[in-house]
C-alpha positions in Angstrom: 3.0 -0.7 22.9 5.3 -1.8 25.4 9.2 -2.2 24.5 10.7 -5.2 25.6 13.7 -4.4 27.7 17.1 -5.5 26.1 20.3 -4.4 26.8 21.8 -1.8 24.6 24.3 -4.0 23.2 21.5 -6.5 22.3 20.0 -4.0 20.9 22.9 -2.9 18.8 23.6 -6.6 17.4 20.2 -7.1 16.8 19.8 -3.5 14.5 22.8 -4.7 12.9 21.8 -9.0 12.4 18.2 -7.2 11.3 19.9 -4.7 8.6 22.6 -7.4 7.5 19.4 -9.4 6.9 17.2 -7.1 5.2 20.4 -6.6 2.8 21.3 -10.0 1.4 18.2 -12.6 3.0 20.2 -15.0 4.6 20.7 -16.0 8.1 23.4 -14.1 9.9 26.2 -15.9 11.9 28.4 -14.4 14.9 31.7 -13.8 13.1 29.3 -11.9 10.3 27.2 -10.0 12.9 30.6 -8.8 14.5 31.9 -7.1 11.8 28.7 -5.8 11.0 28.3 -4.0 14.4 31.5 -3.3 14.7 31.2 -4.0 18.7 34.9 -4.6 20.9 33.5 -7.5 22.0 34.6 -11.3 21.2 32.8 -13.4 19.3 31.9 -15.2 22.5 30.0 -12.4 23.9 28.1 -12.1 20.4 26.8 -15.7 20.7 25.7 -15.5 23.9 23.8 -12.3 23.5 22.6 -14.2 19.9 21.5 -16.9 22.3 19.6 -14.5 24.5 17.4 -13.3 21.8 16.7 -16.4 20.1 15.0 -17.7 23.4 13.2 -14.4 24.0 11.9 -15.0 20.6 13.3 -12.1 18.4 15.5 -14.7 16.2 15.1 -17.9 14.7 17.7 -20.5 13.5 16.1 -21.6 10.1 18.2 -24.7 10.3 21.0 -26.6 12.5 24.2 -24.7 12.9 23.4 -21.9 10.7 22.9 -18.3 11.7 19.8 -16.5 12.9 17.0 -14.8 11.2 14.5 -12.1 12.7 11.2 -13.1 13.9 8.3 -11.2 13.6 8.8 -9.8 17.2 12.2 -9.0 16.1 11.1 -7.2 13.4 8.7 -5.7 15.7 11.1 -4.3 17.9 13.5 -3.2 15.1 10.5 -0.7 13.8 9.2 0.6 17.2 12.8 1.6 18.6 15.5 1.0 16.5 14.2 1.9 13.4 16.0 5.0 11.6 13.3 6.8 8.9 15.3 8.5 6.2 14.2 11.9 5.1 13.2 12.1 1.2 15.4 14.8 -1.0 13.7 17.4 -2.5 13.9 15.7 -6.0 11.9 12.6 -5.0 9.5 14.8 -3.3 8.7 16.6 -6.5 8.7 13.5 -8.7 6.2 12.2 -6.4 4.2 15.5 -6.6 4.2 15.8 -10.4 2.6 12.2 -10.6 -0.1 13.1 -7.8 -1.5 16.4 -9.6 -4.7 17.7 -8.2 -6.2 18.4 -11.8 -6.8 14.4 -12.7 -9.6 12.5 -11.5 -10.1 11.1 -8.4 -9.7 7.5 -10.2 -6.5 8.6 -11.7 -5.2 9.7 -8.4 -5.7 6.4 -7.1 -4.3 4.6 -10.2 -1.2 6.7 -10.1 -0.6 6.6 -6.2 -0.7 2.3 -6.8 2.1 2.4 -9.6 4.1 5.0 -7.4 4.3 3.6 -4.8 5.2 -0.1 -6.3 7.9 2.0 -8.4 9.8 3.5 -5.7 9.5 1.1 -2.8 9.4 -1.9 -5.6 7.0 -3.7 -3.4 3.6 -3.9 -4.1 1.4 -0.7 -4.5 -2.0 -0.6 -3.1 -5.2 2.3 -2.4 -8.5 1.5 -2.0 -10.4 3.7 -4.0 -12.2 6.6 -2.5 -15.4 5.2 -0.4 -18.5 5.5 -2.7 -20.0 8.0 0.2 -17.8 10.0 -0.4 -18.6 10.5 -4.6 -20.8 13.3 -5.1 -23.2 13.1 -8.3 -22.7 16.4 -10.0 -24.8 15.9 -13.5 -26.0 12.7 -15.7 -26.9 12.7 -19.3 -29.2 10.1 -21.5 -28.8 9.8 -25.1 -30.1 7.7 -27.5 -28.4 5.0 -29.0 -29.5 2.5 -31.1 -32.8 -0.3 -29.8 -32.7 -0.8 -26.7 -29.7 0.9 -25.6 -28.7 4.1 -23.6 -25.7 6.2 -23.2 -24.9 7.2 -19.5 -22.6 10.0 -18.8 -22.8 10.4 -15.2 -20.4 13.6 -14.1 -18.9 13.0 -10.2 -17.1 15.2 -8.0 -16.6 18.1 -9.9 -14.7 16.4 -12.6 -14.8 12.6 -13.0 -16.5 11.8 -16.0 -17.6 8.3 -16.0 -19.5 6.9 -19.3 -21.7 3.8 -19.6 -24.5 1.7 -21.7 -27.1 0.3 -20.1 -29.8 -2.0 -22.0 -33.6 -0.5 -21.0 -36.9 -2.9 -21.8 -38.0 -0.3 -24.2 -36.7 2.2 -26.5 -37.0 5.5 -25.5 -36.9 8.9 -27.7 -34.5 11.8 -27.9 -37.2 13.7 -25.6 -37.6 11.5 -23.3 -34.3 11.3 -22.2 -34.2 14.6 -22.5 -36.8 14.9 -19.7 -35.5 12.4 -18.0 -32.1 14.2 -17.4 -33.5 17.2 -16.2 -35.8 15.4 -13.6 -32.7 13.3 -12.2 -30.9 15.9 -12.1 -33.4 18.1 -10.4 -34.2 15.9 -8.0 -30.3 14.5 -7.3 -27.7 16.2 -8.3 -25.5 17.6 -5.2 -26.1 14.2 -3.2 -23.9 11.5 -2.3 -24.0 8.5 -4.7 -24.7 5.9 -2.1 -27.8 8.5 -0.6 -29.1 8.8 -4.5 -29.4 5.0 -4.9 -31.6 4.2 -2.0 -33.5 6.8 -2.4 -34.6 5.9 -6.0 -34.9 2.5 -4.7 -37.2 4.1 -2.1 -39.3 5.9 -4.4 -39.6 3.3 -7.5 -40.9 0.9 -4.2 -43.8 3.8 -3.3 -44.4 4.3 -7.0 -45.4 0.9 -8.1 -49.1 1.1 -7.5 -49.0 5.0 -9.1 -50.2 5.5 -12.7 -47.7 7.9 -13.3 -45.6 5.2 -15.7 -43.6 7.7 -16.9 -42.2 8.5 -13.5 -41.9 4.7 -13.0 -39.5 4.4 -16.1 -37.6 7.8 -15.2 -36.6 6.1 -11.6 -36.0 2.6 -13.7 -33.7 4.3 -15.7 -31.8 6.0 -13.1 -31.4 2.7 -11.4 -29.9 1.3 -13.8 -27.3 4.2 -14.4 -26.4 3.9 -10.8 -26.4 0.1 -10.0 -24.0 -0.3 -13.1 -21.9 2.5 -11.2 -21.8 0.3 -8.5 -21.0 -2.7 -10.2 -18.0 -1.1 -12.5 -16.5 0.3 -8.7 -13.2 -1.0 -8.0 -12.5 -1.7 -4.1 -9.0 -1.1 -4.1 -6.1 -0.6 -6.8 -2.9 -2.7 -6.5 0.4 -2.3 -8.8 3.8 -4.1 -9.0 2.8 -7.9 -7.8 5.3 -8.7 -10.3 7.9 -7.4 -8.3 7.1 -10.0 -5.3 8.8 -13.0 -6.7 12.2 -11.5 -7.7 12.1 -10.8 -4.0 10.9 -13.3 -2.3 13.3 -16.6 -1.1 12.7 -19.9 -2.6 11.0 -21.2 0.6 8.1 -18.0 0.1 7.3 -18.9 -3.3 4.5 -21.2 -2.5 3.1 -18.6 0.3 3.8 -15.8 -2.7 0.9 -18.0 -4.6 -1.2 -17.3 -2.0 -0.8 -14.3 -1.7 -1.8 -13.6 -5.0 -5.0 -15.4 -4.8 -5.8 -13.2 -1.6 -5.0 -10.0 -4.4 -7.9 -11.7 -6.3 -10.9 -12.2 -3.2 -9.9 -9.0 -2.0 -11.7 -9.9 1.3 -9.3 -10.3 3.7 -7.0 -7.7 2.3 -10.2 -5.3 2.5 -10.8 -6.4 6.0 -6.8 -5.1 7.2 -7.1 -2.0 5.2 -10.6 -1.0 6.6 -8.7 -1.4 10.1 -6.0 0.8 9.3 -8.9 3.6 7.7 -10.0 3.7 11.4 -6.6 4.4 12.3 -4.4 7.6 12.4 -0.9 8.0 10.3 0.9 5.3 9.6 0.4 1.4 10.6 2.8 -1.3 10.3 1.6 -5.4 10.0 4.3 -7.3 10.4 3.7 -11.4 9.5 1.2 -12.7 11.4 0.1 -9.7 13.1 -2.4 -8.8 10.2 -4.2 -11.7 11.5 -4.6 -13.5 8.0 -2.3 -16.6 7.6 -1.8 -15.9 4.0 0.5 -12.5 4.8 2.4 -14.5 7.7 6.2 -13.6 6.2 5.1 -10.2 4.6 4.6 -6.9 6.6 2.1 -4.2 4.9 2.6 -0.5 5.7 0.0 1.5 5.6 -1.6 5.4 5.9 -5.3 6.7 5.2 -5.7 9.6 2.7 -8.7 12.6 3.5 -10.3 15.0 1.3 -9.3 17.6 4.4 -12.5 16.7 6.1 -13.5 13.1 6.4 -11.0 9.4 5.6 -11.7 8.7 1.8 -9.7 5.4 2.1 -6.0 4.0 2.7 -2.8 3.6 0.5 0.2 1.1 1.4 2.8 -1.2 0.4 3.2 -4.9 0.9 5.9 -6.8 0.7 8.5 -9.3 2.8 9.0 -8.5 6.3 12.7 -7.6 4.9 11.9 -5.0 3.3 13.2 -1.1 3.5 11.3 0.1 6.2 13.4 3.0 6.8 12.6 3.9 2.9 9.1 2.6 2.4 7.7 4.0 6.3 8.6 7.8 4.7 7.5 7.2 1.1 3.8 5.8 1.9 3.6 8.4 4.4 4.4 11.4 2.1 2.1 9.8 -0.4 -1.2 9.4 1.6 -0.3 13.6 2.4 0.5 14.1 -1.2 -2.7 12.0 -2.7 -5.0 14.0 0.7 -3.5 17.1 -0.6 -4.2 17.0 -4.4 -8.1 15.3 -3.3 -8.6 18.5 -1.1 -7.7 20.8 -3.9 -10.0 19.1 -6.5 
């Protein structure tokens, strides 16, 4: 991306009007804005040079004889060259390791990555859980409970255990499922979870006219165990949406709504974080440029996570286009390493 070309005094006033901003939230005069940057120029000079920006569209002036406020350009320009990242100490580093260890479950991974983030940044925490490709089926178990009623324990990636009761349209016996284990897992374990289904679906379509019923209920069975897998998996994980409203400006409180409802459809929020899976390192929305109207005064930072090999999915923090971005840029980045690192180990 191109950078607009500014002078460097613009550029200092406008670091300093964007920082001052970030700070308190409220729109930044000249007399403030000179003792913020600390310039030896008059207050004059500051105005005009206020002036300059507002009509190249990097400030506003929310209302008549008040100061300015950054736009999204502004913004924009204040992350792309004027932005300072701060380097994390060795103690937050640690912390953050100790709460991303490579022994849990890749769902627990993803849970504690959500609340981390939202508890350091105190923004809104967000991963979308590893793509369902990417699961490998290691083992699944049948047992008998009572009627009509099974007990799944399917065992992914090593060490997820994920446990589930599915209602069949006939009892079945100890033995059965007994036999029925050791066929699925004949035929299945060691494949991905999304290749598994369709390929039961394949087979219970080229078994229907076979007299082999018992094979018919095996693959009916096994259906069942996976389509409920697909049915309990979460898209993405999002923690600390309380924290929005303590930080959002009267005016953004109706938009906050919003916002919450889009936390709830999940579809255009999916759509921005797919984009940024095809991406590499970290990407910055700021306001509109996410493209949904509903994140128009909020920027989302983002980063995808890997198993070492392939993208698994993409962690990140939303919240107002004021926020920290010289704190939150470094924290999601160390995170989606951190949460690649301990998914590569397991």
């Amino acid at each position: 991306m191109s950078v607009p070309e500014i002078s460097e005094r613009a550029q200092l006033l406008l670091k300093a009007l964007i920082e001052r901003h970030i700070k308190d939230g409220q729109p930044v005069g000249s007399k403030t804005l000179l003792e913020e940057a600390g310039l030896p120029v008059s207050a004059a000079t500051v105005r005009n040079v206020m002036s300059d920006l507002e009509e190249r569209g990097f400030l506003v002036s929310p209302h008549t004889s008040a100061g300015r406020i950054p736009t999204s350009a502004g913004y924009r320009l204040f992350v792309d060259s004027l932005l300072q990242v701060q380097t994390l100490t060795s103690q937050a580093v640690e912390a953050m390791r100790n709460e991303l260890n490579p022994d849990l479950p890749a769902r627990d991974l993803v849970q504690n990555a959500s609340r981390m983030l939202s508890s350091i940044t105190s923004q809104a925490g967000l991963v979308t859980v590893p793509r369902q490709e990417s699961n490998q089926l290691r083992q699944v178990e049948f047992l008998p409970l009572s009627g009509d009623r099974v007990l799944v324990i399917l065992v992914v990636n090593e060490r997820e255990v994920q446990n589930r009761i599915i209602h069949t349209q006939r009892a079945y016996t100890e033995e059965e499922l007994r036999v029925a284990t050791a066929l699925v897992n004949q035929r299945f374990a060691g494949q991905h979870l999304d290749a598994v289904k369709h390929q039961i679906l394949a087979e219970m379509e080229a078994d229907r006219a076979s007299s082999d019923s018992y094979m018919q209920d095996t693959l009916d069975l096994a259906n069942q165990a996976f389509e409920d897998e697909e049915k309990s998996e979460e898209e993405y994980v999002v923690a600390g949406e309380s924290q929005l409203p303590g930080r959002a400006d009267p005016e953004e409180l109706d938009r906050l709504q919003e916002l919450f409802a889009a936390f709830q459809r999940k579809k255009d929020l999916l759509h921005l974080l797919e984009r940024s899976t095809r991406a590499q390192g970290i990407q910055i929305f700021i306001g509109e440029e996410a493209g949904y109207e509903v994140l128009g005064g909020y920027s989302v930072v983002t980063a995808p996570y890997t198993d070492g090999a392939s993208t698994l999915g993409v962690l990140g923090v939303i919240g107002p286009t004021r926020m920290s971005y010289e704190k939150v840029i470094p924290i999601v980045d160390v995170t989606a390493r951190m949460l690649s690192s301990a998914l590569s180990s397991s």
